[in-house]
N, C-alpha and C positions, 0 to 999 in steps of 0.2 A: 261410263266414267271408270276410269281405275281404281280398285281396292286401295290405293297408297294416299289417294288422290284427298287431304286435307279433312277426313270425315270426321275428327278427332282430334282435340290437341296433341303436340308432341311433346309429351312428358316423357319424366325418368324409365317410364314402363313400355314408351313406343320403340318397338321394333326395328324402325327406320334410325332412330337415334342412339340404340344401343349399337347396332352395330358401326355409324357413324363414332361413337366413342371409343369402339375398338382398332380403328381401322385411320384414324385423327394421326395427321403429322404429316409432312411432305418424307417422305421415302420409306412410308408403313409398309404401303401397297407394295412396293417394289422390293421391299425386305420378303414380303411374305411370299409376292412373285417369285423369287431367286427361292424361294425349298420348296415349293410345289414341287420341284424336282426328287428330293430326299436331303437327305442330310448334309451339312455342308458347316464348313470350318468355320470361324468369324474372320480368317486372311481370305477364303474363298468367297463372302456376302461381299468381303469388302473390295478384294477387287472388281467383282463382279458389276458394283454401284458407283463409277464414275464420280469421284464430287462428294462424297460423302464424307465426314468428317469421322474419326474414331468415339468421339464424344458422342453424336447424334445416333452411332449406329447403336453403341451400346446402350446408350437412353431408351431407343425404340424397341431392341431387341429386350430389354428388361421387361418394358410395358406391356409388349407381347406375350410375355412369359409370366408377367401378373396377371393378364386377363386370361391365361390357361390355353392361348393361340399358339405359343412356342415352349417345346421344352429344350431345357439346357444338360448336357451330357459333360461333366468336367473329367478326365482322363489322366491317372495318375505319371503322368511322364513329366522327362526336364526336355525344353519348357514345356508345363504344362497344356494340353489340347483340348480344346471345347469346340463340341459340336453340338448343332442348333437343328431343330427339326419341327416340324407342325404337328402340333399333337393331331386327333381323330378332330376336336371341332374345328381347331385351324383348316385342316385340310377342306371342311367344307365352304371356306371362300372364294374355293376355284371355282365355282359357277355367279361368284359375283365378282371376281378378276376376271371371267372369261366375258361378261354381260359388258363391263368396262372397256375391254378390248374394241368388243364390238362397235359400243357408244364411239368411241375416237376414232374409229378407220372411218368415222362418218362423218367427223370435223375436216 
């Protein structure tokens, strides 16, 4: 049986739910997917995400940025430029964006 596998309620302190907390909202993933690359503008997230609304991106990219996943770089220029990046723990979601990949090429 799997270590994950219900041994345990899932409170505030499980593992599985924290990271579900950080990672909550239709275009989390796919926000964090587009800087696994590096650094990228919020005109570059946003074309990059099809459908996404200016509202949503900035909500999620906030949230990200409270939970210590994304930092924000503001740039003293006219217009102003912000750049968005994974900090050190953000970047360690790429082996559970990459575990996700996997799960779907298998739907």
């Amino acid at each position: 049986m799997d270590s994950l596998a219900g041994k345990q309620p899932c409170n505030d302190e499980c593992p599985v739910k924290k990271t579900a907390d950080v990672i909550e909202g239709k275009w989390t993933t796919l926000i964090i997917r587009e800087l696994l690359a590096g650094k990228k503008r919020y005109s570059e997230i946003q074309r990059a995400l099809k459908g996404i609304s200016p509202k949503i991106l900035t909500t999620r990219l906030r949230h990200l940025e409270k939970q210590g996943i994304v930092s924000r770089t503001v740039y003293a220029t006219v217009p102003p430029t912000t750049e968005y990046e994974l900090t050190l723990i953000g970047k360690t979601l790429k082996d559970v964006l990459n575990a996700m990949a996997i799960f779907g090429k298998q739907l």
